[in-house]
N, C-alpha and C positions, 0 to 999 in steps of 0.2 A: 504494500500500500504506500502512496505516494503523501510524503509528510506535508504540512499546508506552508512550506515556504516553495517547497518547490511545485505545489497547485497554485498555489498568487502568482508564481516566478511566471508557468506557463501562460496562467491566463494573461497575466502582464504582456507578453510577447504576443498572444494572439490576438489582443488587444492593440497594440503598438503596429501590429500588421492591417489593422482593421478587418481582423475575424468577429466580431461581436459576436455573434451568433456561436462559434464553436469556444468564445472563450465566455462565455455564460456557465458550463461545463466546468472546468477547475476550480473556477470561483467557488462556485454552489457549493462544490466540496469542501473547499476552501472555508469558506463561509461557517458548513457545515460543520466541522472538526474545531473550527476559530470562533466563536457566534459575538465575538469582545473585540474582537479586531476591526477598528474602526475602517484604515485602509482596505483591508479584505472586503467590509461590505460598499465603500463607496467605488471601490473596483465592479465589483458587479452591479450597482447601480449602472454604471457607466456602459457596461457590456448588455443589462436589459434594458437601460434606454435605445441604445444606439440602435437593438434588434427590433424598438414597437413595442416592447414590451411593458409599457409605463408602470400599469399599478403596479408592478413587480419590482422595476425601479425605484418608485415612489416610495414601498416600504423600506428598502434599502438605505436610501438617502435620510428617511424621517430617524431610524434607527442609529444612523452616526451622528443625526440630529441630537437624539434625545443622551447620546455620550460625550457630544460635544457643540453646546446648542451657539459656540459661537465659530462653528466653522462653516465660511460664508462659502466654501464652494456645494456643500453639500445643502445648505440651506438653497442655493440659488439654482441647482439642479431638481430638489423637492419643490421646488415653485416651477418650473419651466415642466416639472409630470404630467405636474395639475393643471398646467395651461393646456398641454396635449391631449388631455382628456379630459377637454371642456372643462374646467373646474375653475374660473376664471378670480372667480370672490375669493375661493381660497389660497390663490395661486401671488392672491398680494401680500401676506402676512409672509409668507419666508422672502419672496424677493426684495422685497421694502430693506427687511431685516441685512442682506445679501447686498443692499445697494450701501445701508450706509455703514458695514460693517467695512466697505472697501468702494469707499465712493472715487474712485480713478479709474472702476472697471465701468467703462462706459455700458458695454453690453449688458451688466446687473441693470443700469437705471432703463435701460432701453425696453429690457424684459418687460420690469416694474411698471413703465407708463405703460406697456401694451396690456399689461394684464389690466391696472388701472381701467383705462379705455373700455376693454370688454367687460368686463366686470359692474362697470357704472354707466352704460351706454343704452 
């Protein structure tokens, strides 16, 4: 059985390849064997975003939320799920959070007003 440094390793690289889809697989494991390792789970947010796979993302991302509720990449990835699957009202409380947690990243404010927009439109 493959230990979860070297399932992060892989899915990292298949990730880095832009496999999303087959590196959803090591993660999971990964994930699975690790459930406390915050990069393991935003690793595979990343790898179920990029497949479509939002709600699945979504738990991912909330979950390295809820261990680390000031890290603005995973906050700004759980807001951009909820935009993808229509979720638009909810989808402003992490990106808000995401924009002024690191207001230089243009893209957080950009999310943030579009979700705004839909949301109150």
């Amino acid at each position: 059985m493959d230990g979860v440094f070297d399932l992060y390793m892989r899915g990292q690289a298949l990730l880095a390849s832009g496999d999303h889809h087959s590196a959803v697989i090591p993660l999971t494991r990964a994930r699975d064997l690790a459930p406390a390792h915050d990069s393991i789970r935003e690793a595979l947010g990343r790898a179920l975003f990029h497949s479509g796979r939002y709600e699945e993302a979504l738990a991912e991302f909330q979950a390295v939320v809820e261990h680390a509720p000031t890290n603005h990449f995973a906050l700004f990835c759980a807001g951009r799920s909820l935009q993808l699957l229509g979720r638009h009202r909810e989808a402003c409380h992490p990106l808000a959070q995401a924009a002024a947690l690191e207001p230089a990243r243009d893209d957080y404010a950009h999310y943030r007003d579009r979700a705004r927009a839909r949301a109150f439109a």
